[in-house]
C-alpha positions in Angstrom: -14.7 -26.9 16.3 -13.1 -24.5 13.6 -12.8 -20.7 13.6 -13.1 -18.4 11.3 -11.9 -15.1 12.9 -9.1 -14.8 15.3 -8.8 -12.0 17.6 -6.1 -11.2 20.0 -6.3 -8.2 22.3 -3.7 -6.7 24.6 -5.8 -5.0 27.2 -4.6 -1.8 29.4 -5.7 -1.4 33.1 -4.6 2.7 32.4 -6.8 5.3 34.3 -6.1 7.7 31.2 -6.5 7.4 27.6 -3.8 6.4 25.9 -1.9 9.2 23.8 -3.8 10.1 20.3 -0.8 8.6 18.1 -0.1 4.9 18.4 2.0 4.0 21.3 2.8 0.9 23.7 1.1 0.0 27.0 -2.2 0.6 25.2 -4.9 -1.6 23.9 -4.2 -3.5 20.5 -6.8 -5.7 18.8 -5.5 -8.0 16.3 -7.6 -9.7 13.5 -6.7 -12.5 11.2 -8.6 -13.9 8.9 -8.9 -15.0 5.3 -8.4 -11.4 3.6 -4.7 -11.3 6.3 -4.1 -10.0 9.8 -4.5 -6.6 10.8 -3.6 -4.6 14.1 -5.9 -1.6 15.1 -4.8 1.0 18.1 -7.5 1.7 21.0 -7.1 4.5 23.2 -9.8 3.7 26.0 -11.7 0.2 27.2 -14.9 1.5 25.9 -13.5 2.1 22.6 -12.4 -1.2 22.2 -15.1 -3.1 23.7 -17.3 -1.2 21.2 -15.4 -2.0 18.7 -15.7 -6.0 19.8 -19.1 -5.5 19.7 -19.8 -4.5 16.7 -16.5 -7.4 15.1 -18.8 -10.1 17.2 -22.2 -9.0 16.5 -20.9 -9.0 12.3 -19.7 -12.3 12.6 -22.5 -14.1 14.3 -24.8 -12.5 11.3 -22.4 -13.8 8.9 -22.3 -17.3 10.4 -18.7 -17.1 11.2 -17.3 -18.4 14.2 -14.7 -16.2 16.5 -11.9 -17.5 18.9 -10.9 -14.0 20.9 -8.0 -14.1 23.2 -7.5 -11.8 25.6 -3.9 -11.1 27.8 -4.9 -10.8 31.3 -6.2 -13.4 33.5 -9.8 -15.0 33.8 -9.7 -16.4 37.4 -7.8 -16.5 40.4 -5.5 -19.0 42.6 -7.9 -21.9 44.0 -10.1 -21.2 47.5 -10.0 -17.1 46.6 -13.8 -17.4 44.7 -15.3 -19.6 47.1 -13.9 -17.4 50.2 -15.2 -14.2 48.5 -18.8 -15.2 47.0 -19.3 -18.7 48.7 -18.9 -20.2 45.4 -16.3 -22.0 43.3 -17.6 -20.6 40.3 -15.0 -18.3 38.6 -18.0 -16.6 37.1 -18.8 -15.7 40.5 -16.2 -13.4 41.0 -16.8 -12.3 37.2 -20.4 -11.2 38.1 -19.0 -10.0 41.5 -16.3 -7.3 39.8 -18.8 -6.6 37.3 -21.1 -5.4 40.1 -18.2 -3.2 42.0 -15.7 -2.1 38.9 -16.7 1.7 37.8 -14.9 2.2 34.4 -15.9 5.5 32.4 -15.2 5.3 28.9 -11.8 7.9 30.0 -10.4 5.2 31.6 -10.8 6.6 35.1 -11.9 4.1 37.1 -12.1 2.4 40.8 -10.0 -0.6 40.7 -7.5 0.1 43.7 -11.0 1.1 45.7 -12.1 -2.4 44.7 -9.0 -4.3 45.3 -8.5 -2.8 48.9 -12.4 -3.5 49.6 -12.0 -7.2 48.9 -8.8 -7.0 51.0 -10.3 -5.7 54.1 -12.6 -8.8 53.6 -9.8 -11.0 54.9 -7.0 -11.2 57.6 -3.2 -9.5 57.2 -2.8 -7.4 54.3 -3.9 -9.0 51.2 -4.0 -11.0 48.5 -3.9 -7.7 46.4 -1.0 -5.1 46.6 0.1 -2.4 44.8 -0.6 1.5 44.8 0.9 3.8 42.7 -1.5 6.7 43.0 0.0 9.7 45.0 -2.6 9.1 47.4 -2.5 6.1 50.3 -5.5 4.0 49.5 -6.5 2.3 53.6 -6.7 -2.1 52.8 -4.5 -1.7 50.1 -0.5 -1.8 50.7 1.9 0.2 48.3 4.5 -2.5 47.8 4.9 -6.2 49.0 7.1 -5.2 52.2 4.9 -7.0 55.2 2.5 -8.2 52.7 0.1 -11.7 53.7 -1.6 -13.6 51.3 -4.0 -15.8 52.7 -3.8 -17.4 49.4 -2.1 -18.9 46.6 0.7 -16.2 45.4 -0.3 -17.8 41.8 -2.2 -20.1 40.0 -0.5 -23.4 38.4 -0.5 -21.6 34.9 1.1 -18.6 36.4 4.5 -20.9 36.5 5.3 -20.3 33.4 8.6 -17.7 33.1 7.6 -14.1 32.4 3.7 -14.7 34.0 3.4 -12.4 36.4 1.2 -12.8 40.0 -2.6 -12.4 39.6 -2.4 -9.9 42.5 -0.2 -7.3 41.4 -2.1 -3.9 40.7 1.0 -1.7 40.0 4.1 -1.5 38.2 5.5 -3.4 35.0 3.5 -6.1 34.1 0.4 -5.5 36.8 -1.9 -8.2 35.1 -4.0 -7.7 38.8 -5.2 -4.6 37.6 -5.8 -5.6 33.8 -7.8 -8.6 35.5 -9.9 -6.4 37.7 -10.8 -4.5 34.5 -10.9 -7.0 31.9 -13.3 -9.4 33.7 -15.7 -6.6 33.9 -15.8 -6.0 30.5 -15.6 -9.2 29.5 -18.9 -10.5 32.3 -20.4 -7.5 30.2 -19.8 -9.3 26.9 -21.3 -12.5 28.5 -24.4 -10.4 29.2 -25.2 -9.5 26.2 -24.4 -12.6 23.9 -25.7 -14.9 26.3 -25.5 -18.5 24.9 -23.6 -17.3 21.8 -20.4 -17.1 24.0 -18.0 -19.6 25.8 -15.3 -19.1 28.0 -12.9 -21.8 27.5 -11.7 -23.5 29.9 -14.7 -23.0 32.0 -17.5 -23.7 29.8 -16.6 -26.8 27.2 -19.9 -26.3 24.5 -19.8 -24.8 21.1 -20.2 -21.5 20.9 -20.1 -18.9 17.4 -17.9 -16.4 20.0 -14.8 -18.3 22.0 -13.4 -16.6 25.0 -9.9 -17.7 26.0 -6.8 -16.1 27.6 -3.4 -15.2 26.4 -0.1 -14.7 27.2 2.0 -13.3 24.1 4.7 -13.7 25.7 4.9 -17.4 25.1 6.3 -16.8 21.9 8.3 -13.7 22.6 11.0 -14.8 20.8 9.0 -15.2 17.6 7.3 -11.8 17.7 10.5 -10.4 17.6 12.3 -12.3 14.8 8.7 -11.1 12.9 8.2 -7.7 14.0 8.1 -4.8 11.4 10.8 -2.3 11.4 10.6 0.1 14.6 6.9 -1.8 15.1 5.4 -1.5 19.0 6.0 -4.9 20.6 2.5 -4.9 21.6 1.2 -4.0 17.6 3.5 -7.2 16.7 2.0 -9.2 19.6 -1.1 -8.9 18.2 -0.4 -9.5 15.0 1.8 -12.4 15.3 -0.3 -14.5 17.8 -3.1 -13.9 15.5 -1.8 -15.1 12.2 -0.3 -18.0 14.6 -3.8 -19.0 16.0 -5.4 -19.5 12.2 -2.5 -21.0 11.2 -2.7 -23.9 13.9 -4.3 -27.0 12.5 -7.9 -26.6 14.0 -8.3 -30.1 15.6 -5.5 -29.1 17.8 -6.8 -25.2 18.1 -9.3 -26.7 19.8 -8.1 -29.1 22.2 -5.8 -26.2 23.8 -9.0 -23.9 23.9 -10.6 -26.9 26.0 -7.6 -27.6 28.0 -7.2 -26.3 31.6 -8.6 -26.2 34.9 -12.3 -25.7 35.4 -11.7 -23.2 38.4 -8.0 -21.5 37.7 -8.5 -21.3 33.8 -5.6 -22.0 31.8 -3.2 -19.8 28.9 -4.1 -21.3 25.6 -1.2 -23.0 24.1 0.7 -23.2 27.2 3.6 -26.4 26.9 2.8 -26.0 23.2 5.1 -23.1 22.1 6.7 -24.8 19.9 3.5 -25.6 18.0 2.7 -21.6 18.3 6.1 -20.8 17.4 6.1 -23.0 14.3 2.1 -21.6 13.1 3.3 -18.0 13.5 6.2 -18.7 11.6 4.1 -20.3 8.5 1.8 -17.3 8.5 4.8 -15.1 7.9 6.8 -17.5 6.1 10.5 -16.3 5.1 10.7 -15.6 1.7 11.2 -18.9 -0.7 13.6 -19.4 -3.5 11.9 -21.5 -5.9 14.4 -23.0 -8.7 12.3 -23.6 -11.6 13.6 -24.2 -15.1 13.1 -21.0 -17.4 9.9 -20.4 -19.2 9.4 -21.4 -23.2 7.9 -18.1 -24.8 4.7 -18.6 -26.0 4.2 -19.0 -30.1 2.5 -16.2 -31.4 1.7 -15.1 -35.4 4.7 -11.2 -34.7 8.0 -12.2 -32.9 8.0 -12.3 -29.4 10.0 -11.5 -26.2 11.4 -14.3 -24.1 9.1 -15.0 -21.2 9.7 -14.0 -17.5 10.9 -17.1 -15.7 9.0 -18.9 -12.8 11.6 -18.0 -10.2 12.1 -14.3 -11.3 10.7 -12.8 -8.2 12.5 -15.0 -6.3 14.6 -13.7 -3.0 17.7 -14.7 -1.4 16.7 -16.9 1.9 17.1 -14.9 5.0 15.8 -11.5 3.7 14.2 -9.9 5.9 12.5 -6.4 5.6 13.7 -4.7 2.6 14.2 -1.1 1.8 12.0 0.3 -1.3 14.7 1.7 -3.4 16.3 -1.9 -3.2 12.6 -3.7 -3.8 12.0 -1.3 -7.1 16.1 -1.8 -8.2 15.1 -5.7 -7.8 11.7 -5.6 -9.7 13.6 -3.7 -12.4 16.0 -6.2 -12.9 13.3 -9.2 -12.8 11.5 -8.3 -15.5 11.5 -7.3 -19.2 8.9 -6.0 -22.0 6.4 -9.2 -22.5 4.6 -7.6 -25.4 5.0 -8.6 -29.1 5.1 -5.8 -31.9 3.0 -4.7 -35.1 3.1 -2.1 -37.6 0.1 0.6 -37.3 -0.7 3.7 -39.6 1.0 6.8 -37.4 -2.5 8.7 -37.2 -3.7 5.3 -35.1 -0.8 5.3 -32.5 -1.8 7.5 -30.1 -1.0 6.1 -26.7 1.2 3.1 -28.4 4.5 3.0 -27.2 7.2 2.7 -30.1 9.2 -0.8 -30.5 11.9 0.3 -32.5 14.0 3.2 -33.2 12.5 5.4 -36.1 14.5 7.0 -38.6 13.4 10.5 -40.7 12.0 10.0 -44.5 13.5 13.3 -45.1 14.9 16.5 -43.6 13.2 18.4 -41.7 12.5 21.9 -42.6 13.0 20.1 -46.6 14.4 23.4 -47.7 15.9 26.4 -46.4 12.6 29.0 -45.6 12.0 31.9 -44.2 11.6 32.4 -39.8 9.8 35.6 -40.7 7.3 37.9 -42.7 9.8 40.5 -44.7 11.9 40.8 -47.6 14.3 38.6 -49.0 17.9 39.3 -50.6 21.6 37.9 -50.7 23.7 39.2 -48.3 26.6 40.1 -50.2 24.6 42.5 -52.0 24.3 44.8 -48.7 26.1 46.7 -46.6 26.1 49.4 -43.7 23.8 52.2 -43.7 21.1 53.0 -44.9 19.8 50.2 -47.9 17.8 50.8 -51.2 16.4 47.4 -52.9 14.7 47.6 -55.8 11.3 44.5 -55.6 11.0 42.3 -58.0 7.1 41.1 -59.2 5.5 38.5 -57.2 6.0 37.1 -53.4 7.1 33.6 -52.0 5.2 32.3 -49.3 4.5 28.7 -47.3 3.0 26.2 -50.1 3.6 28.6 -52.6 7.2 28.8 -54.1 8.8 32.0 -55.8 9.3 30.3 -59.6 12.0 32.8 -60.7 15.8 33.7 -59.5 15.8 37.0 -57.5 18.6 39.0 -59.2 21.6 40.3 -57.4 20.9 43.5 -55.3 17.2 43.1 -55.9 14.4 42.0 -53.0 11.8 39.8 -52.7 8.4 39.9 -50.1 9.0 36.8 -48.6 6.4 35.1 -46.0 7.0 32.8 -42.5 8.0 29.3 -44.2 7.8 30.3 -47.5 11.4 28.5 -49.1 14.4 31.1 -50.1 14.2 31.5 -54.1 17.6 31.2 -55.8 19.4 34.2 -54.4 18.0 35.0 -51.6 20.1 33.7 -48.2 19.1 36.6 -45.8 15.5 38.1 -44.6 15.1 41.4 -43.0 12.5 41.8 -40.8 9.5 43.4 -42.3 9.4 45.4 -39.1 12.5 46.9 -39.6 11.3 47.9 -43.2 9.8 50.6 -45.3 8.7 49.8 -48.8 5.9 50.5 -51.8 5.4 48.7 -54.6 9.0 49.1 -55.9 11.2 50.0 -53.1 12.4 48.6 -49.8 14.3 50.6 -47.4 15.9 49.5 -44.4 19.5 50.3 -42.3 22.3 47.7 -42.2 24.6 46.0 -41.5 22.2 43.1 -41.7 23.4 39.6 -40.4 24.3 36.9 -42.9 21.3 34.6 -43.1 19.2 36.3 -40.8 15.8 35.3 -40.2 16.1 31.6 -41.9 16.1 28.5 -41.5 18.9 25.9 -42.7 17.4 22.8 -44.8 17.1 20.1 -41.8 18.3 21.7 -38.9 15.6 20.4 -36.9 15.9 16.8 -38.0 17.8 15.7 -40.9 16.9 12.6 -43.5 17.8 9.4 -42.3 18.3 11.5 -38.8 17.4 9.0 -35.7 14.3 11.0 -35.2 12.1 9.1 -31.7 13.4 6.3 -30.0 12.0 2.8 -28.9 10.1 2.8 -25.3 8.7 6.1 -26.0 5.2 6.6 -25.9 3.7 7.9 -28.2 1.5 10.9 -27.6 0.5 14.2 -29.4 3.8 15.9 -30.4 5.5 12.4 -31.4 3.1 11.9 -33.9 3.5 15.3 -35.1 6.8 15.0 -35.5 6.5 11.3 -37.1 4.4 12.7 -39.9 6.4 16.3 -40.6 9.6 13.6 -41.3 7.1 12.0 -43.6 7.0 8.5 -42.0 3.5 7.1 -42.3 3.8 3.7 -39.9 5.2 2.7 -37.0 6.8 -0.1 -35.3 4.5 -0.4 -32.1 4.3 -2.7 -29.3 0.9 -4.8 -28.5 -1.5 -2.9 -25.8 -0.1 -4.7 -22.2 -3.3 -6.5 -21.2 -3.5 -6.0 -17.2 -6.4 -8.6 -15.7 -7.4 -7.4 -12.5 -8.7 -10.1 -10.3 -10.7 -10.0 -7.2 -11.8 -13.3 -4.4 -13.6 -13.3 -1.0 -16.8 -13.9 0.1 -17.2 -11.0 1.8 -16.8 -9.0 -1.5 -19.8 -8.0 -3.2 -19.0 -7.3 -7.1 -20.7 -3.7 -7.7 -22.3 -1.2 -5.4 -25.8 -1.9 -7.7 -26.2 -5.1 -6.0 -27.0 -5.1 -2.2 -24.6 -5.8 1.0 -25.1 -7.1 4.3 -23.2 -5.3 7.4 -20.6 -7.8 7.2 -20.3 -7.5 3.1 -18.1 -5.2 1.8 -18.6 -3.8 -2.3 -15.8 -4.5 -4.2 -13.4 -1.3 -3.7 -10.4 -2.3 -5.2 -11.0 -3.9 -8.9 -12.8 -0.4 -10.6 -9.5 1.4 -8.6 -6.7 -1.0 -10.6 -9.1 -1.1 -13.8 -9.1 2.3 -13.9 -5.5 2.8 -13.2 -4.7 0.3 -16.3 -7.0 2.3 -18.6 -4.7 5.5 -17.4 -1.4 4.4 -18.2 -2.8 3.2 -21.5 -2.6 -0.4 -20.9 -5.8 -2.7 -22.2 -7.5 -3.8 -18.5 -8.8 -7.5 -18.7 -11.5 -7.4 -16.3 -10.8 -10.7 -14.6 -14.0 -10.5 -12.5 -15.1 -11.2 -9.0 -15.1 -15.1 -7.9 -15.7 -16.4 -4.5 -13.3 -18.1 -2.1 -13.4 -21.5 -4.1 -10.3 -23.0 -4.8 -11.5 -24.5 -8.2 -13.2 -21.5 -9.6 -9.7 -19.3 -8.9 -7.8 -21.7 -10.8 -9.8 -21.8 -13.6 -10.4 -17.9 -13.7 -6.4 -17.1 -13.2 -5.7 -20.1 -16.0 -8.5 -17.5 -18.2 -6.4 -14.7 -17.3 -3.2 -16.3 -18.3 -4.8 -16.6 -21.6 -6.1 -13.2 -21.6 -3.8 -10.9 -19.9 -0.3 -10.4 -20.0 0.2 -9.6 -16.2 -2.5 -10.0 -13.6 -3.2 -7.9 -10.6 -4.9 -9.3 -7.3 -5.4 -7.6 -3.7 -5.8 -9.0 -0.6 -6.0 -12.7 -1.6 -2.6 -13.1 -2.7 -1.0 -11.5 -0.4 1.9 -12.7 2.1 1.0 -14.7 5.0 -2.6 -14.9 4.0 -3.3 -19.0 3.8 -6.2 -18.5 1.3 -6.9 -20.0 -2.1 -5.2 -17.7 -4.3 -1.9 -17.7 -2.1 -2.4 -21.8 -1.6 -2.6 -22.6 -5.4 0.4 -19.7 -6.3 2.7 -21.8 -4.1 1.1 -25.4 -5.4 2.7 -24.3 -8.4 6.2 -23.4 -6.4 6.5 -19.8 -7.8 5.0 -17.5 -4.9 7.4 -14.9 -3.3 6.7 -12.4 -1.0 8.9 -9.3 -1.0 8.4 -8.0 2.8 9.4 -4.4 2.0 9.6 -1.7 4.5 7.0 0.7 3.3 3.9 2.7 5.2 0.7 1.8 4.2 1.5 -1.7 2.5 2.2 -4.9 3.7 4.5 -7.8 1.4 4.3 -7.3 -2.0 3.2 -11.1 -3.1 4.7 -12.0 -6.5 4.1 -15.1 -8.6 4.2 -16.7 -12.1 1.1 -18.2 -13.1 0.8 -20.1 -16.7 4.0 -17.9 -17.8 1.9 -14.9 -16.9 3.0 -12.4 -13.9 0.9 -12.0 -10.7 1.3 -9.2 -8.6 -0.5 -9.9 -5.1 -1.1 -6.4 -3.7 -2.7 -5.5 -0.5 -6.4 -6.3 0.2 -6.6 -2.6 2.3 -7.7 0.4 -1.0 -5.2 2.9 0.7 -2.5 0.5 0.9 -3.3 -0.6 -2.6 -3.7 2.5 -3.9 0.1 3.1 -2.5 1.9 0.1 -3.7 -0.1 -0.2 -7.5 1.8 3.6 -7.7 5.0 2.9 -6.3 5.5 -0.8 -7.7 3.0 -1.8 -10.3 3.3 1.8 -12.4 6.6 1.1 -13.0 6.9 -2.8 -13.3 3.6 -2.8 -15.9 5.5 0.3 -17.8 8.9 -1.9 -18.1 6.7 -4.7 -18.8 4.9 -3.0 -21.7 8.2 -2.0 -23.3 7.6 2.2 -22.2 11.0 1.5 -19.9 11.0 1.6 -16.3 8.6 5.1 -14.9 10.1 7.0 -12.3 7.6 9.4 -10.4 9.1 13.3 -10.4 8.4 14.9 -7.0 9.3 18.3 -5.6 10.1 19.7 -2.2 7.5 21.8 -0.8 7.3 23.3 3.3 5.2 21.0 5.3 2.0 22.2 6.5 1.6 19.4 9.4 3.5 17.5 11.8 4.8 14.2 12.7 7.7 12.1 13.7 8.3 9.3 11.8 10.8 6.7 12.9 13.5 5.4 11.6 13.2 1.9 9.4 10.4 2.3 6.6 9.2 4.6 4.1 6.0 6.2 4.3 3.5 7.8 2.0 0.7 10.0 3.3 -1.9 11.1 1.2 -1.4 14.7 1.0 -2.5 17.9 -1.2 -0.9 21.6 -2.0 -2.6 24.2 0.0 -3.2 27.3 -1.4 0.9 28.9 -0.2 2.2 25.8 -2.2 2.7 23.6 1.2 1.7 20.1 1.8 -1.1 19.2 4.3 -1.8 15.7 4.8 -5.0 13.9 5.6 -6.2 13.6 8.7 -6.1 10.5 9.7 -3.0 8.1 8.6 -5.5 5.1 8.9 -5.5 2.8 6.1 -9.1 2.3 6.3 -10.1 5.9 5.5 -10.5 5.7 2.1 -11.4 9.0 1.3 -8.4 10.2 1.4 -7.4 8.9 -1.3 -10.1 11.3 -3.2 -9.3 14.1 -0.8 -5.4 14.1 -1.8 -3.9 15.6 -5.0 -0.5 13.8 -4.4 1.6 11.5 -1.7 4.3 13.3 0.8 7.2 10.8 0.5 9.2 10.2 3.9 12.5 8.9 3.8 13.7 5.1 5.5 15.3 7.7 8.0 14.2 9.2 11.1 12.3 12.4 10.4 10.8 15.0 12.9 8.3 17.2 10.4 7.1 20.5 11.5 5.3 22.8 10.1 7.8 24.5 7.5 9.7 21.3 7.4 10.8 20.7 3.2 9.5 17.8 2.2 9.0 15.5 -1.0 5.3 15.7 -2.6 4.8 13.9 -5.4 1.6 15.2 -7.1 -0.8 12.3 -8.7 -0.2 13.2 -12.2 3.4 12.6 -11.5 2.3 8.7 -10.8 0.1 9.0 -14.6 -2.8 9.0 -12.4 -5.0 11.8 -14.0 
């Protein structure tokens, strides 16, 4: 039997919810499956069985099949179901908890009650013991000092180093009361799905929903080497042991799921950590360093750059999480402009971004003018006090040159840009003036070339006048045609394909979705980010999980793009087609970079053409198409590498961030000119992304924010997104 979800939950026997941020000793639900793994935070039991539910019930509609484990234990030492319910059932004593445990959906609940009402059921003091309420609880002893078990301390599975007894209901690792809890809910689930569900060992048919049990710590070692940065050991659990379940060959998968005995139950994978080990570490591989030979550039009619090589993403073995600053300094020194050039008429290069330095035709002002409306004289004509010029006939103004020499002591009306006649070096301001027809009359001294303008002191001829990598917008081109130069050396538009693969994807919200569909989120977000940075998007279209049809759309896109974006599909650790055929062709790389929302940034040469894998979540695409791809594509279109400009503004919210990553949170300027962040951190919220004006960057360090707090915004516009 194969799965095609894999859930791993770390359950909570806790009689309060948990706290409101994200914490240990609370519930964690892992889920891996084609689009990657993900770990979500649950503060109470109902809130996570609820949200099994509704994962299960989405499944079964779509046909999918789920393996859920969970970490507490299913059944107890042999003898104890038969002595309580007269059967050997384990679902007896399922049914029989389910019919005693009270669990509100705070948390508060009557385990210990229950636990010291099955004790006084049998002689001496047990099997169940601990008590950590303030209160004494009668049947139910605080510690095991005097404690009688008139059965098994543990079941054979419970050997197992780290496993702790089946009985225990307080203190670390008090899987008894977890149990007590977690039966409950689970006999619950049985309820209601009826013959949909198994629990394995106990029940050996096929089933669309697979119950097993757990322990994470099996592999503790593992989840360590592949925790995030400052990441809750029971987050990692869950997210390890779930990319390590759907990377297990499935023949296997399931023999462990069937293995165990029918009344005790079993841990899945138990004497098979090594296999477990081994899976977990292939669905987080280390990074590769493929050594390919480099790449012949492509023939085209205009000269071209050389082409990136296969292994230019390629990282050092052994790197582990790296810092952004380090990831960007790396992508920056990977990569190059892949564009060729042409020539285009300047009034048709808006946007373009300029391949070659450009030189001035001619000077610019041509000639000396005139800064000012007033009269115009030579200096050494003047002095101090009060001064008498007699006009001479006519005026020089812009377009319209005085024809004649202005004599010596004699003034001309002169107009803003109109160029100095023969004789005239100095303008008065016609301000400072008083004047008829014949006459103007103003004080002096006046300053030697006063109000005008030298012959090219803004730009002179053959003057380097814009250089290459700039692009070119509104006051380039005016300055390209005041220096009179009527083409330009241009690079090609960067064509950015934008792929997009799953089944669960639906194209276009005009087409309809089932509950378990999602429309396709992410493609119009990186389209439209290519059309703002004035790069040509190639859209590359939607195609299912089919290995065959992905090849042939990304060899399409290798003809028709220059760089290719993906999300989800391509990402690190996800074992799906896109990833599969990148490394067939032995130049995939994941970058694992330390950076909140994200996950690895997947990298890749397909064809000779770049593939950046970016997440499958919007938010966290959103976050790492600004911070990465902006920059990379801007480089890569021969604009240089794009640095975002931020500010420091006072914080209008709180948080502590820990030490380890960067984070970005979707933020906006109030109306005081501080930041206020969304909500809700949760990747999933995507409108946030609408509701935010900017991102408030964090640094790697340990940060406690409070309100007042400077911090760095970085406003959208600053990331070209407009």
């Amino acid at each position: 039997m194969r799965f095609d979800t894999f859930v791993v939950v770390d359950w909570s026997g806790a009689s309060k919810p948990s706290p409101v941020g994200e914490s240990k000793d609370a519930i964690w639900i892992g889920i891996a499956r084609e689009q990657g793994v993900a770990a979500s935070y649950h503060r109470t039991r109902e809130a996570a069985t609820e949200t099994l539910v509704q994962l299960f019930e989405a499944e079964r509609a779509a046909g999918r099949r789920v393996l859920a484990g969970f970490d507490f234990p299913f059944a107890y030492p042999k003898g104890f179901a038969e002595a309580l319910t007269g059967r050997s059932d384990p679902f007896a004593i399922w049914e029989a908890l389910a019919e005693r445990i009270e669990d509100a959906p705070d948390n508060a609940n009557n385990r210990l009650e229950v636990a010291a009402e099955i004790n006084r059921l049998f002689p001496g003091s047990g099997p169940f013991w601990g008590n950590g309420m303030a209160r004494d609880i009668q049947h139910l002893p605080r510690t095991k000092q005097g404690y009688a078990n008139p059965f098994a301390e543990s079941r054979t599975c419970d050997e197992t180093p780290g496993a702790q007894p089946v009985w225990k209901l307080a203190g670390a690792g008090s899987v008894g009361s977890q149990g007590l809890l977690g039966i409950a809910r689970l006999q619950a689930l049985r309820e209601r799905f009826g013959k949909d569900i198994a629990v394995r060992p106990f029940e050996q048919q096929d089933a669309p929903l697979v119950l097993v049990e757990l322990f994470p710590s099996l592999i503790k070692g593992t989840v360590a080497a592949l925790a995030e940065p400052d990441e809750i050991k029971d987050r990692a659990q869950v997210r390890v042991l779930a990319g390590a379940l759907r990377a297990l060959d499935p023949a296997l998968l399931d023999t462990l799921t069937r293995a165990g005995d029918p009344e005790e139950g079993w841990i899945l994978g138990l004497g098979h950590e090594s296999s477990l080990s081994d899976a977990a570490q292939s669905a987080f591989p280390q990074l590769p360093e493929p050594a390919m030979p480099a790449e012949t550039p492509r023939a085209n009619d205009d000269l071209q750059p050389p082409r990136l090589r296969n292994d230019c993403f390629a990282m050092p073995q052994g790197v582990s999480w790296m810092p952004v600053d380090e990831a960007l300094s790396k992508l920056r020194a990977a990569l190059r402009p892949v564009t060729g050039t042409e020539t285009v008429p300047t009034l048709e290069a808006a946007g373009r971004v300029l391949a070659a330095d450009v030189a001035a035709k001619r000077s610019n002002p041509p000639m000396p003018n005139s800064a000012v409306d007033g009269y115009g004289f030579a200096h050494g004509a003047t002095g101090s006090g009060v001064q008498r010029l007699p006009l001479v006939a006519g005026r020089a103004a812009a377009g319209q040159p005085y024809p004649h020499a202005v004599p010596p002591g004699h003034a001309v009306r002169i107009l803003t840009g109109a160029i100095l006649p023969e004789g005239v070096d100095t303008v008065v301001l016609e301000e400072d003036t008083n004047s008829d027809a014949t006459t103007v009359v103003f004080d002096g001294p006046i300053k030697p070339r006063a109000n005008t303008r030298k012959a090219g002191e803004d730009v002179a001829a053959g003057a380097a006048a814009l250089q290459k990598g700039r692009r070119l917008r509104a006051p380039e081109l005016a300055l390209a045609s005041a220096l009179g130069i009527a083409e330009l050396p241009v690079h090609r538009p960067l064509r950015v394909g934008v792929l997009s693969t799953g089944d669960e994807i639906i194209p276009a919200p005009s087409l309809p979705a089932e509950p378990h569909q999602i429309w396709d989120a992410n493609r119009p977000m990186l389209l439209s980010l290519a059309q703002g940075w004035r790069f040509e998007p190639v859209d590359l279209g939607h195609i299912k999980d089919d290995a065959g049809l992905i090849e042939a759309r990304l060899n399409e896109g290798a003809r028709e793009a220059d760089v290719i974006l993906t999300s989800g599909g391509a990402s690190a650790g996800d074992e799906d087609h896109v990833s599969a055929l990148l490394r067939a062709r032995g130049s995939l790389s994941a970058w694992r970079i330390a950076l909140k929302p994200g996950r690895p940034l997947a990298l890749a040469m397909w064809e000779g053409v770049p593939v950046f894998g970016l997440p499958g979540n919007p938010v966290a695409a959103l976050v790492c198409a600004l911070v990465f791809a902006r920059p990379a594509l801007s480089l890569m279109s021969g604009a240089g590498w794009n640095e975002p400009r931020g500010f420091t503004v006072p914080a209008a919210f709180s948080k502590r961030k820990k030490q380890g990553r960067r984070e970005y949170l979707r933020a906006r300027l109030t109306d005081a000119g501080h930041a206020e962040v969304f909500a809700s951190e949760g990747s999933g919220r995507i409108s946030g992304l609408s509701w935010a004006d900017g991102l408030v960057e964090l640094p790697d360090a340990a940060m406690d924010v409070e309100p007042g707090t400077p911090v760095r915004y970085i406003p959208y516009a600053s990331f070209g997104l407009v």
